[in-house]
TORFIDREN-538270 format. One record per residue (C-alpha): residue in three letters; x, y, z. Coordinates in steps of 0.2 Angstrom, whole numbers. Layout:
 rest    px    py    pz
  ALA     X     Y     Z
...
//
This chain:
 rest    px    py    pz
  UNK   275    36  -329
  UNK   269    28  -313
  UNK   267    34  -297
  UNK   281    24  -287
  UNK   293    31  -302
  UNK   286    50  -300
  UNK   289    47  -279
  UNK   307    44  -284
  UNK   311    59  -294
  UNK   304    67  -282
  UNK   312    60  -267
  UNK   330    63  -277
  UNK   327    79  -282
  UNK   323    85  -263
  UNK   337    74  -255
  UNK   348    76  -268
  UNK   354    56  -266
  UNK   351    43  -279
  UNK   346    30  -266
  UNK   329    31  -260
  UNK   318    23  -248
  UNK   305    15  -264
  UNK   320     8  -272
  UNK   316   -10  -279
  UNK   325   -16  -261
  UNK   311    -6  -251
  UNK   295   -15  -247
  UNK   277    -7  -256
  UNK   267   -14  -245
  UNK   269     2  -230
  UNK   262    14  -243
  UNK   247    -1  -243
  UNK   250     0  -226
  UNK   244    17  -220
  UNK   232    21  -235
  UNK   223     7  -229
  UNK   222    11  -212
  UNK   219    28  -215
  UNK   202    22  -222
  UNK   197    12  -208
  UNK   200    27  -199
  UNK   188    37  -209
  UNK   175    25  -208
  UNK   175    24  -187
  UNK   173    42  -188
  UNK   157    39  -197
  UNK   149    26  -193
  UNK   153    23  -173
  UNK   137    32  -161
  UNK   142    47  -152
  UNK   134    43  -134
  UNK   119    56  -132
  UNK   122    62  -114
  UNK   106    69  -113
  UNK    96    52  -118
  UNK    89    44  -102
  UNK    91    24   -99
  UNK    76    17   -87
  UNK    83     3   -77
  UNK    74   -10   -72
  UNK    85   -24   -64
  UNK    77   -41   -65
  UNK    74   -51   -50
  UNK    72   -71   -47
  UNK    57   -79   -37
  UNK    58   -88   -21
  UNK    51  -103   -13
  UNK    36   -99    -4
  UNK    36   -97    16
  UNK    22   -97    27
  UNK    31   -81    34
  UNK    45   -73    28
  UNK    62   -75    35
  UNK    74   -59    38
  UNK    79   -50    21
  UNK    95   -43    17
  UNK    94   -28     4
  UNK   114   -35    -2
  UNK   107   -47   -16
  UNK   109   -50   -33
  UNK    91   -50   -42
  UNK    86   -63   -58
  UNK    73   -62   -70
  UNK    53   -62   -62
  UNK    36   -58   -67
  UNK    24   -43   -61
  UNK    19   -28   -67
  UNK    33   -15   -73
  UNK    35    -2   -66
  UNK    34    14   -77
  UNK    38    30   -67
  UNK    23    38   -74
  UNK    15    50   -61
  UNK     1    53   -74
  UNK    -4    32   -78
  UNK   -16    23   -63
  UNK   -15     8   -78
  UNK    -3    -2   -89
  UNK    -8    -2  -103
  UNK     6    -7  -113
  UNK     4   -19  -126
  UNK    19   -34  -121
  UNK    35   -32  -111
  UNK    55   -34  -115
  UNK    62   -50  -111
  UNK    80   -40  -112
  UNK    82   -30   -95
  UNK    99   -19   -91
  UNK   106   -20   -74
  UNK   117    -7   -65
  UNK   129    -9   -51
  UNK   118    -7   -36
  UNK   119     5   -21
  UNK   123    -3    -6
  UNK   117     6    10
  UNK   124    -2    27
  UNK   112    -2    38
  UNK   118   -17    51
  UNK   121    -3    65
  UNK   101    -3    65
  UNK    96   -22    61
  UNK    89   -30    47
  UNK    71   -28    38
  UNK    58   -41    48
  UNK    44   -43    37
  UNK    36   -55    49
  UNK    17   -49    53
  UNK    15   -40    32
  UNK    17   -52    20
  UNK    19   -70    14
  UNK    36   -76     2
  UNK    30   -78   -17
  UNK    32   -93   -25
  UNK    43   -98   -41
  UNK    32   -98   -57
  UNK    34   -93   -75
  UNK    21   -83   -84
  UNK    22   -79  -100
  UNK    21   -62  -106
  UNK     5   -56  -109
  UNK    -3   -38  -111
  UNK    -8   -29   -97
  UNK   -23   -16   -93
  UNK   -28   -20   -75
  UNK   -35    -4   -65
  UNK   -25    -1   -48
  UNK   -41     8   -40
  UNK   -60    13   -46
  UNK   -68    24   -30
  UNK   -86    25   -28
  UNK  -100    28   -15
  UNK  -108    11   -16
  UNK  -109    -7   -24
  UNK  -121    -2   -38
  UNK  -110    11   -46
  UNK   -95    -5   -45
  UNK  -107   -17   -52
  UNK  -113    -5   -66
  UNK   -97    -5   -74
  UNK   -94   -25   -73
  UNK  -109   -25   -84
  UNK  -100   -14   -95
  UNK   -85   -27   -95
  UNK   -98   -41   -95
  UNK  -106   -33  -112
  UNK   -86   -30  -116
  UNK   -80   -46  -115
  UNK   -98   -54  -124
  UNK   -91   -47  -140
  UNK   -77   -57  -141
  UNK   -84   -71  -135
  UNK   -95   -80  -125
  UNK   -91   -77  -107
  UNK   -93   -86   -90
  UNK   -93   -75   -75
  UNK   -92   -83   -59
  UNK   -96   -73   -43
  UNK   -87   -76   -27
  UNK   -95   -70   -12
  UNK   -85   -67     5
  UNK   -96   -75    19
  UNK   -91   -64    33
  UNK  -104   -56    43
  UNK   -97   -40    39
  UNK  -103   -41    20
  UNK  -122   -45    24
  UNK  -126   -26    17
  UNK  -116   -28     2
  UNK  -121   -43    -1
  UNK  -139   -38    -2
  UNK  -134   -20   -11
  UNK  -128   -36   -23
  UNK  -142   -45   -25
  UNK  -152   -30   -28
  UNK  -143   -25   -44
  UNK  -143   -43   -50
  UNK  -161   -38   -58
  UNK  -153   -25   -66
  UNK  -136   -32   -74
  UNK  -145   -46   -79
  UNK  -161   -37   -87
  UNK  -148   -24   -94
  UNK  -139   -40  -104
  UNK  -156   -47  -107
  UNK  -162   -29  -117
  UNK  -145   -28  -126
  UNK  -149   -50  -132
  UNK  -167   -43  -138
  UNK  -162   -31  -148
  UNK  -151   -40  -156
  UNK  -135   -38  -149
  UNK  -122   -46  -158
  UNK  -114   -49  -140
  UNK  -129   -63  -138
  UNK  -126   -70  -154
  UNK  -125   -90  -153
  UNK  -108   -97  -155
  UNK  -105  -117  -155
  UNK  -121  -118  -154
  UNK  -120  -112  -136
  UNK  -128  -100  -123
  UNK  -117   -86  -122
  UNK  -119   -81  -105
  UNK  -117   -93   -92
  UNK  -114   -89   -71
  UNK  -108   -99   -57
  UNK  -109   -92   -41
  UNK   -96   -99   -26
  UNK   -95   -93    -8
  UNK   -77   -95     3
  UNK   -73   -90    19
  UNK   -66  -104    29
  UNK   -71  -116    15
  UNK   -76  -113    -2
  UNK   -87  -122   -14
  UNK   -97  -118   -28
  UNK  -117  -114   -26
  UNK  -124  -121   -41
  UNK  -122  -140   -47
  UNK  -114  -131   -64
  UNK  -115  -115   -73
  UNK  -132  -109   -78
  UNK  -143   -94   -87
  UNK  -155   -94   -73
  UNK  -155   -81   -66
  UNK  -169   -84   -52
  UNK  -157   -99   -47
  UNK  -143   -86   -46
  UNK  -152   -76   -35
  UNK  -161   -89   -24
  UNK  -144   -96   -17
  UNK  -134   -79   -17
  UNK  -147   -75    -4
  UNK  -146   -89     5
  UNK  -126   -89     9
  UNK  -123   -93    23
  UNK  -111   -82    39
  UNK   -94   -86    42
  UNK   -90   -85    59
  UNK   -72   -90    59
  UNK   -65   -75    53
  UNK   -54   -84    40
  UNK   -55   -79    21
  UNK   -46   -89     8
  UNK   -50   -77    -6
  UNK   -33   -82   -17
  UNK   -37  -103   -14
  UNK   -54  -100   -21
  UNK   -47   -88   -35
  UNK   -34  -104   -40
  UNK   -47  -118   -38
  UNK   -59  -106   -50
  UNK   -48  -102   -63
  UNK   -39  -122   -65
  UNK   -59  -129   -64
  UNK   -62  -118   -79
  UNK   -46  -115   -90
  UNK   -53  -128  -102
  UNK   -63  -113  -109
  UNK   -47  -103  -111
  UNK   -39  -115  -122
  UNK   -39  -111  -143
  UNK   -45  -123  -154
  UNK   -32  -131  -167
  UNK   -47  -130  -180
  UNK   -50  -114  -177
  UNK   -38  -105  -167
  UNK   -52   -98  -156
  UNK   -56   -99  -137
  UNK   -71  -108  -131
  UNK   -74   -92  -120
  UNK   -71   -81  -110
  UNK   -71   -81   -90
  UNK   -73   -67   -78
  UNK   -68   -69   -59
  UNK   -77   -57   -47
  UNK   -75   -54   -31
  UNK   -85   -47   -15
  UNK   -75   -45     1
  UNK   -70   -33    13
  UNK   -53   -41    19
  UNK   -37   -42    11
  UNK   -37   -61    12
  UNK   -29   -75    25
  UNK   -21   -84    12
  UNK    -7   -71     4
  UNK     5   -83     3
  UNK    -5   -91   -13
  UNK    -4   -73   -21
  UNK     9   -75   -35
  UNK     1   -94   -38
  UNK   -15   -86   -43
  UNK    -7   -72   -53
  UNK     0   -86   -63
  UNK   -13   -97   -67
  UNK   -25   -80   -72
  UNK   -13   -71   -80
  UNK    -8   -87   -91
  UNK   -26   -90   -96
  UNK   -32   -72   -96
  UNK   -45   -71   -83
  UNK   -49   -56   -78
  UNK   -51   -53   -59
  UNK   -63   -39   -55
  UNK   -64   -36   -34
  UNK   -77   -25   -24
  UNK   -68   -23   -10
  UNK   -64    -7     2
  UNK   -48     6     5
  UNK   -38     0    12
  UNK   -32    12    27
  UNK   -16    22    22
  UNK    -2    14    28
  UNK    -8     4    43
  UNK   -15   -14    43
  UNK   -31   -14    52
  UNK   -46    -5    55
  UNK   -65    -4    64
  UNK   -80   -10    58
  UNK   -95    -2    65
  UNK  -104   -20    68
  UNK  -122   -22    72
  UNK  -131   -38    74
  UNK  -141   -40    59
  UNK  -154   -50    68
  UNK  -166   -38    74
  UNK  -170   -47    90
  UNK  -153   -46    96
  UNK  -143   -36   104
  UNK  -144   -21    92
  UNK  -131    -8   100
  UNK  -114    -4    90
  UNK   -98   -13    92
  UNK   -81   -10    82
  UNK   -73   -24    77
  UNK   -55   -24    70
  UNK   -53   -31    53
  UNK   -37   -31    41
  UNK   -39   -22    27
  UNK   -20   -16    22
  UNK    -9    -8    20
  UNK   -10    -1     3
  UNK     8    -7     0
  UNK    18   -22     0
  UNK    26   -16    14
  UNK    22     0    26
  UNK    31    15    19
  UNK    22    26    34
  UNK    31    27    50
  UNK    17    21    66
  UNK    22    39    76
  UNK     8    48    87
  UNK     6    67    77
  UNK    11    75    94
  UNK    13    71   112
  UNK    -4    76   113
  UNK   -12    57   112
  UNK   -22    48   100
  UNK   -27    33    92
  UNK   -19    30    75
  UNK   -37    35    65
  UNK   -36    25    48
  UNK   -36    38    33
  UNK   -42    32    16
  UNK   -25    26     5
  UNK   -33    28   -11
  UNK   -33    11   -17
  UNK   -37    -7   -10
  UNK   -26   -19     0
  UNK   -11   -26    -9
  UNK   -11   -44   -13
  UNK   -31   -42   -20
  UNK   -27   -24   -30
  UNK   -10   -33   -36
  UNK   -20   -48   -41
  UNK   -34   -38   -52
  UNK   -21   -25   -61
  UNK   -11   -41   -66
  UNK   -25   -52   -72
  UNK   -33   -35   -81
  UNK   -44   -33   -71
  UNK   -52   -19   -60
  UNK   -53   -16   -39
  UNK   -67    -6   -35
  UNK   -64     3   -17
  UNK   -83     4   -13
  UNK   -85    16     5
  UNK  -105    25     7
  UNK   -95    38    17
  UNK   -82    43     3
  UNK   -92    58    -4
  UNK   -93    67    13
  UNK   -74    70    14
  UNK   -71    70    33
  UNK   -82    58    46
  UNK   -83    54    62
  UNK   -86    38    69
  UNK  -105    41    73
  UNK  -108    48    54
  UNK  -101    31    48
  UNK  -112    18    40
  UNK  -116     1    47
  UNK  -106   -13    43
  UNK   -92     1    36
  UNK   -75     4    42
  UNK   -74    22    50
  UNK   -58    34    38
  UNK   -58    49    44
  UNK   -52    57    27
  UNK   -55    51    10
  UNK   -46    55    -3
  UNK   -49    62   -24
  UNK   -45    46   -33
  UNK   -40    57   -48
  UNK   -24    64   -36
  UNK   -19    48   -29
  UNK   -18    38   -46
  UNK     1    47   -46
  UNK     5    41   -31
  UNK    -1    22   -35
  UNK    10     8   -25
  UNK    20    -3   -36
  UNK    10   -19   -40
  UNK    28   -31   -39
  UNK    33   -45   -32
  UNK    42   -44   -17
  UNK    59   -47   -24
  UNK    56   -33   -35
  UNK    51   -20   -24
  UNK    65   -24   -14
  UNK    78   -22   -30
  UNK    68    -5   -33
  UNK    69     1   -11
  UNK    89    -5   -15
  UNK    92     8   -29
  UNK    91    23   -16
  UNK    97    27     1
  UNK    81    37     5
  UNK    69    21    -1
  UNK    78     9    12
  UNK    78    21    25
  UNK    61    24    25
  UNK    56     5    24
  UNK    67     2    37
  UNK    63    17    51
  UNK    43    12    46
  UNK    46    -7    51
  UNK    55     0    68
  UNK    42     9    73
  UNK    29    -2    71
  UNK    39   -14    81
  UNK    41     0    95
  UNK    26    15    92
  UNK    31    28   104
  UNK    19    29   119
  UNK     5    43   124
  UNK    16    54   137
  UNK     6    62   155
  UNK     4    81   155
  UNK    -4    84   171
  UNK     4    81   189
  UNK    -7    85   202
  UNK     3    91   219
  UNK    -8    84   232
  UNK     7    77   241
  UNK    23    79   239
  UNK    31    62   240
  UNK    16    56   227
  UNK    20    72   216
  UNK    37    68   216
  UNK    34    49   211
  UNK    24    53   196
  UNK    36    65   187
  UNK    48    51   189
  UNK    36    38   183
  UNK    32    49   170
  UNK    50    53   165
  UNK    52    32   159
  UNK    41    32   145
  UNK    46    47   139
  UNK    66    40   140
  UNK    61    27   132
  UNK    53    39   116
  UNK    68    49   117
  UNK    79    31   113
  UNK    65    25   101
  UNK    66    45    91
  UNK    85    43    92
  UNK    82    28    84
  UNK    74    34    70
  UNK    81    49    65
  UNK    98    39    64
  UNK    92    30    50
  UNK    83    44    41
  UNK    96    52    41
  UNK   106    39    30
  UNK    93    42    17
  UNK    96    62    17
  UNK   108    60     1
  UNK    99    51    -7
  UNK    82    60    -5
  UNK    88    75   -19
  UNK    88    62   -33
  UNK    71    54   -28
  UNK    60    57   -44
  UNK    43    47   -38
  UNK    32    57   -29
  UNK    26    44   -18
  UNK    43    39   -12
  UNK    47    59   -11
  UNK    30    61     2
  UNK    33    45    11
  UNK    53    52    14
  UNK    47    69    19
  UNK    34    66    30
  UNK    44    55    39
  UNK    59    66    44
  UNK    48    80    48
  UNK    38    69    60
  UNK    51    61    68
  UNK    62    79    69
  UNK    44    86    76
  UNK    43    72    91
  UNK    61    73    94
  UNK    62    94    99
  UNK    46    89   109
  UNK    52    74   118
  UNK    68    84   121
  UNK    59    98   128
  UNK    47    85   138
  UNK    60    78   150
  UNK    68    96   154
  UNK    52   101   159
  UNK    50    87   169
  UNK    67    88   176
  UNK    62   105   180
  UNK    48    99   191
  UNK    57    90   203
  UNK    68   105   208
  UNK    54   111   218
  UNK    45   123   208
  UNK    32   133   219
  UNK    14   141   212
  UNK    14   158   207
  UNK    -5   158   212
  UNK    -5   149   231
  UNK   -22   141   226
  UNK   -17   128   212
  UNK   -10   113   214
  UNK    -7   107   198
  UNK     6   108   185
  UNK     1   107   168
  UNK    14   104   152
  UNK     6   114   134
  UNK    14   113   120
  UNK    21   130   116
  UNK    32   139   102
  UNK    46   141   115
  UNK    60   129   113
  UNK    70   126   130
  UNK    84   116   125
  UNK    94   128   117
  UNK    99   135    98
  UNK   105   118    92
  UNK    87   109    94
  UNK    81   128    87
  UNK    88   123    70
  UNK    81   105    71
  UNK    64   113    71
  UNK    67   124    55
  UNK    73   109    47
  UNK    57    98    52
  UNK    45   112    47
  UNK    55   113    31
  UNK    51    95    27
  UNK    33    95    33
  UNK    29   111    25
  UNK    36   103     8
  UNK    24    89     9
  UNK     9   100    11
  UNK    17   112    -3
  UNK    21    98   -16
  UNK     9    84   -13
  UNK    -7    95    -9
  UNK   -23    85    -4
  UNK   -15    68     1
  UNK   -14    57    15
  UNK     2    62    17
  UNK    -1    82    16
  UNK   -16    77    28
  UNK    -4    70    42
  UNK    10    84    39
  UNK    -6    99    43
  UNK    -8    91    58
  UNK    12    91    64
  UNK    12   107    61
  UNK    -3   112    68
  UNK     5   107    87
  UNK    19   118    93
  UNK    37   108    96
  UNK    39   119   112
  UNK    31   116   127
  UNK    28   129   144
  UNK    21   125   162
  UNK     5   132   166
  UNK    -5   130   182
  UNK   -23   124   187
  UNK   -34   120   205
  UNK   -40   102   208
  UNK   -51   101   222
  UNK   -44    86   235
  UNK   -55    71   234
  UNK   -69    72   250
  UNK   -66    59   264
  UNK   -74    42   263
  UNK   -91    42   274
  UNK   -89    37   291
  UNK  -101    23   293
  UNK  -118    25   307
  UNK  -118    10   320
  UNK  -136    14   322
  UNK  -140    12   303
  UNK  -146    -2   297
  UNK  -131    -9   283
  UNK  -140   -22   277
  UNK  -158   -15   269
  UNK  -169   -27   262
  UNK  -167   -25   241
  UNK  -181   -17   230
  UNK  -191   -27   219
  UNK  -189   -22   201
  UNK  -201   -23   189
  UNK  -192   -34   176
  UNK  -189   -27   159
  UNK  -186   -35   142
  UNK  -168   -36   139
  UNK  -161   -40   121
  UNK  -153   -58   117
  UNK  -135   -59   119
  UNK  -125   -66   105
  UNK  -109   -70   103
  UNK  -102   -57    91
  UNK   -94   -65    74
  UNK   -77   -64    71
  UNK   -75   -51    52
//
């Protein structure tokens, strides 16, 4: 009996009616129908993924290049980004180095924040860095290192022979030397050529004992160097690349100084690498490389020509060549800093001069807002960043590379100015390597970094409030008033009382925009971003209660005040734990102590712990105290009888140095 006849008995027997709904009228194909989809239900059960809600997606939105500019125009953060090149980011705070072996074309993108911030103006990034241009690099490996500390040259200049000896295994190798010929490099240079001896009788021992780095391929010497100086200019040393040595030597010492300042460090690096990508190319025969070439670079600056960054990222990074720089710190999240200069002509004027020289910031923008630690001036004292300039450090980590931060006075810790070597920039704190590699800049273009500042409200607050007030750094403020007369005393506290209207306006200013950031600043997972945001809002919380209590003090002074000892005549303004301005301004100063004391808790030993110990360490109050100042004598009544006009002394004449004009660095 089939089955549609056994659904028909049944169907009478329960209904008690002959006629049933699978009578020969009634169509079979419903049972098909549902039994079908009844499988198809089945099989969506099984095989359709159940989202993991605990799995975590990294985004990493892609962005598009843009024509290059001399100087780049005002920037929106409302954008949409496109596919670029640069070194991923990888949220790591353990990795100071990519070391990944390629990269995913494919790249998801979310819906971006958007943060309004035309209540406070747009980002100006005029004065910090150059647009990129649009190029196309194919992808390729990266293992550049972001930053390598040490003491002096030689220990920079023992590890390139290691990548010297490195890169002789795979093939031979041409290593090309560019010197910076700014007069703030004769010791390094010198340090240099000291330690040329060395590399080069290291490589010669490791060719005698039969190295098989040494063996000859094509019938070839495999080691060849060229030597090239820039400043200004650049050109190459040698009429082509040699294996002699002494030649090496005799016109590295011979380079001459460049006094006009200018170093075109990323021209020479792209005129370099195109004169020598010939070697790069493989052979159809046999699919090898003629061999390789090693860029490496003395200099002290960032460079003059940043603009040519992302041009000389291409052509190395397409033809693997390696950029290796000895360069400085760059001072933590400032541009310039002082060279203790002395003439290196002995029979010149030998006393010391400080001579500003760029060497940053650390980032492609400053994330560190310009703001004097108290009321109590002082000059913004470069600290070590704990890695080199950007555009040179972004140059070598993308290449594969290494940048070598090369200070005599990093293993001392803290130094003051007299304690800092000639020819050095004066830090007055250096910082562990080992601790900042987690807090290591993002080596981006610039339209990435802005898509990474766009994905929080914290990031583009800070960038923006750091922009702010290095276009307006709050001024030092005048603490003592002495009451020698009464219409001058009164003219002074109002004098007094501009600048400090002005901070308060400048402070508003700031926290405003901070404070967008504040919601934002709980989901913040990288800890540089978390320091730069933290220190920030306490710092500008910190000069806010002070500048507050500032101006009621000096409202105070002008209503009269009189001496408790008869004596004094000078007022005196200390900073103090007593706040004046009431209990609203008492919970501001919980909250900025709250945000500086997390930065020294959770970033401990950092520039930016460093800066936080130091808010902290001046009271936000302020009190009057009282001092004497004796009145300035009376000018001398002159004697008619003298005789005004005395016949001079004859001096016995002494040796004075020659003058020079000094060099620009």
């Amino acid at each position: 009996m089939s089955l549609r006849q056994k659904l028909r008995i049944w169907w009478q027997i329960r209904s008690g009616k002959d006629d049933t709904p699978l009578d020969d009228e009634t169509p079979f194909w419903l049972i098909s129908f549902f039994f079908h989809l009844a499988i198809l239900v089945v099989l969506a059960m099984v095989f359709v993924p159940i989202p993991n809600r605990n799995r975590v997606t990294m985004i990493a939105p892609p962005v598009s290049d843009v024509p290059m500019q001399e100087v780049m125009p005002t920037i929106d953060f409302n954008f949409e980004v496109n596919e670029e090149i640069g070194a991923e980011q990888f949220e790591s705070s353990d990795a100071a180095m990519a070391m990944a072996p390629d990269f995913s074309s494919e790249i998801d993108v979310t819906e971006e924040t958007e943060l309004q911030l035309s209540d406070f103006g747009e980002l100006q990034f005029e004065d910090f860095i150059a647009q990129p241009v649009a190029i196309e690099l194919e992808r390729l490996p990266v293992r550049g290192n972001a930053g390598f500390a040490t003491v002096g040259a030689d220990g920079a200049v023992d590890r390139i022979t290691q990548e010297i000896l490195r890169s002789l295994e795979e093939r031979n190798t041409l290593v090309v030397w560019m010197f910076d010929q700014s007069a703030s490099l004769v010791r390094q240079r010198a340090e240099i050529l000291s330690r040329f001896d060395n590399i080069y009788r290291e490589l010669e021992d490791v060719r005698e004992r039969g190295g098989q780095q040494f063996a000859r391929r094509n019938n070839d010497d495999p080691l060849l160097t060229q030597v090239l100086a820039f400043g200004q200019n650049f050109g190459e040393l040698l009429p082509k690349p040699t294996t002699d040595i002494e030649s090496v030597k005799s016109v590295v010492r011979d380079i001459p100084i460049d006094e006009s300042g200018v170093e075109r460090v990323f021209s020479a690096v792209i005129a370099v690498a195109n004169k020598y990508k010939h070697f790069r190319r493989v052979d159809r025969r046999t699919g090898e490389r003629e061999r390789n070439v090693l860029i490496i670079i003395l200099s002290d600056e960032k460079g003059d020509d940043e603009e040519l960054l992302d041009e000389a990222v291409k052509v190395c990074k397409t033809n693997e060549i390696p950029v290796y720089v000895i360069g400085v710190p760059s001072p933590f999240g400032v541009k310039e800093t002082f060279v203790k200069y002395v003439d290196p002509d002995p029979q010149f004027d030998q006393s010391v001069q400080w001579l500003p020289v760029d060497q940053g910031p650390e980032s492609l923008l400053p994330e560190r807002l310009r703001l004097n630690f108290s009321v109590r001036y002082e000059e913004d004292i470069p600290i070590d960043s704990g890695f080199g300039p950007f555009s040179l450090t972004r140059l070598c980590y993308e290449s594969g590379g290494i940048y070598f931060t090369v200070h005599p006075n990093r293993d001392r810790g803290s130094v003051g100015r007299r304690e800092t070597a000639v020819y050095s920039a004066h830090f007055e704190k250096f910082f562990d390597p080992e601790i900042m590699r987690r807090y290591r800049p993002d080596y981006v273009s610039t339209k990435r970094y802005l898509a990474d500042v766009q994905s929080s409200k914290a990031r583009i607050a800070l960038v923006q409030a750091a922009q702010e007030s290095w276009g307006t750094p709050v001024s030092p403020l005048r603490t003592r008033f002495p009451k020698l007369n009464e219409a001058a005393f009164v003219n002074a506290v109002s004098e007094a009382q501009r600048p400090a209207a002005l901070m308060t306006n400048q402070i508003e200013r700031l926290y405003d925009i901070l404070k967008l950031g504040e919601s934002d600043r709980k989901d913040e997972v990288v800890l540089r971003w978390k320091a730069g945001y933290d220190l920030a809002m306490g710092s500008v919380l910190a000069i806010k209660i002070r500048a507050e209590g500032y101006n009621k003090l000096l409202a105070m002074l002008k209503t009269r005040l009189t001496f408790q000892d008869p004596n004094n005549n000078v007022w005196l303004l200390r900073p103090a734990d007593t706040i004046l301005t009431g209990s609203a301004t008492e919970k501001l100063a919980e909250k900025a102590k709250m945000y500086l004391s997390r930065v020294v808790e959770e970033h401990p030993n950092t520039p930016w712990a460093y800066l936080a110990q130091k808010e902290l360490a001046v009271p936000l109050g302020w009190e009057l105290a009282e001092a004497y100042q004796a009145p300035p004598p009376p000018p001398p009544v002159p004697d008619p009888a003298a005789n005004n006009n005395p016949a001079p002394e004859r001096e016995m004449p002494r040796e004075q140095p020659l003058p020079r004009r000094t060099p620009k660095l």
